[in-house]
C-alpha positions, 0 to 999 in steps of 0.5 A: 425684347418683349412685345404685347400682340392683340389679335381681333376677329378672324385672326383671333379665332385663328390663333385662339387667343386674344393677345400673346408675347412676341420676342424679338431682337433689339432694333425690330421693326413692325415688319420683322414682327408681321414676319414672326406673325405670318402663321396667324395672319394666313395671307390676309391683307393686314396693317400693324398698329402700336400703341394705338397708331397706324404704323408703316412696316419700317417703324420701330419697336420698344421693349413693352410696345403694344403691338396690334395685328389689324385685318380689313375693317367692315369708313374758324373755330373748330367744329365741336364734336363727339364721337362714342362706341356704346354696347346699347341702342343708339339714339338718334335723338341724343347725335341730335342733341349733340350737333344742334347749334344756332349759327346751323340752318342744315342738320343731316343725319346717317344711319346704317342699319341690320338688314336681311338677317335677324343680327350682326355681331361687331368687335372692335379694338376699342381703345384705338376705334374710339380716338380714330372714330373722333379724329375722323370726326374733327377732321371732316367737320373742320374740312366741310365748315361743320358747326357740330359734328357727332358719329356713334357706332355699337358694338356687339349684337345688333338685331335685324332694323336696328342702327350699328352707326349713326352720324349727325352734322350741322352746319350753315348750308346743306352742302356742307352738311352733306358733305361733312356726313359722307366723309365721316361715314365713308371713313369710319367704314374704311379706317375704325378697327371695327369688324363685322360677322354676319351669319357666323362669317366675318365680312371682309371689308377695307385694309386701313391705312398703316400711317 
């Protein structure tokens, strides 16, 4: 059977394409294909996803699967939330817009910025960061009592001072609205397939759970 592999950042530029067909016999699974793959990854610690979910190494794969070799990453009524991948400047005023809500008496906002070099490139496997970047979002907000909870991270070049990633929550009391924030943060840093190169080096970061 036939599998669509997609590659990003260094094992991208390793293999020198962004994706490829693998053939494999009938009832692989994810780590007979990290098997086949082991010249590209190189030793690099790496988790598989299909078709945009985490998967373990003994999940099945399907003729037409799409199969992504993923490297370390550079973190009551339900909450309402957003979460966006854009190419432009984040605005903090329009996260701010999206988590103002009556029922809040704390808004805290995050930026993570470029420092100490004039960029920093980021790519990302966008049609799986985006729903895990929103995901991420729910779940902190409907874990800490968030009123409204919105996270945005850029892709590609991001100059010295300017924000990568912004998150906003409101919620009742400070201490939620803290602790909604840090989680969300912590997570996207550690789960999003989003990769950072700085001065033409890509960053190792987290290896992100494979389900």
């Amino acid at each position: 059977m036939n599998v669509r592999v997609r590659l990003f950042a260094g094992l991208r530029e390793r293999a020198g394409v962004n994706e490829m067909e693998l053939e494999l016999p009938d009832g692989a699974c994810v780590g007979d294909a990290l098997e086949r793959l082991a010249d590209i990854a190189g030793g690099t610690r790496v988790v598989m996803a299909v078709n945009r979910e985490y998967a373990k190494a003994d999940a099945p794969l399907s003729p037409g699967d799409e199969l992504a070799l993923i490297p370390p990453v550079s973190g009551g009524a339900a909450p309402d939330t957003t979460a966006t991948l854009t190419a432009g400047p984040i605005s903090l005023d329009s996260l701010l817009d999206r988590v103002r809500d009556p029922r809040a008496g704390a808004v805290v906002t995050f930026q993570g910025v470029t420092r100490e070099v004039a960029q920093l490139d980021y790519e990302a496997y966008e049609e799986m960061a985006a729903p895990r970047i929103a995901a991420i979002v729910e779940e902190a907000a409907e874990r800490h009592g968030a009123c409204r909870a919105a996270a945005e991270h850029r892709v590609g070049t991001v100059p010295l001072s300017e924000p990568s990633v912004a998150v906003a929550v409101s919620a009742p009391h400070r201490a939620e609205a803290f602790a909604a924030a840090r989680e969300i943060i912590d997570r996207i840093k550690a789960e999003a397939p989003i990769w950072k190169r700085e001065e033409g080096e890509w960053v190792r970061g987290a290896t992100p759970p494979s389900g």
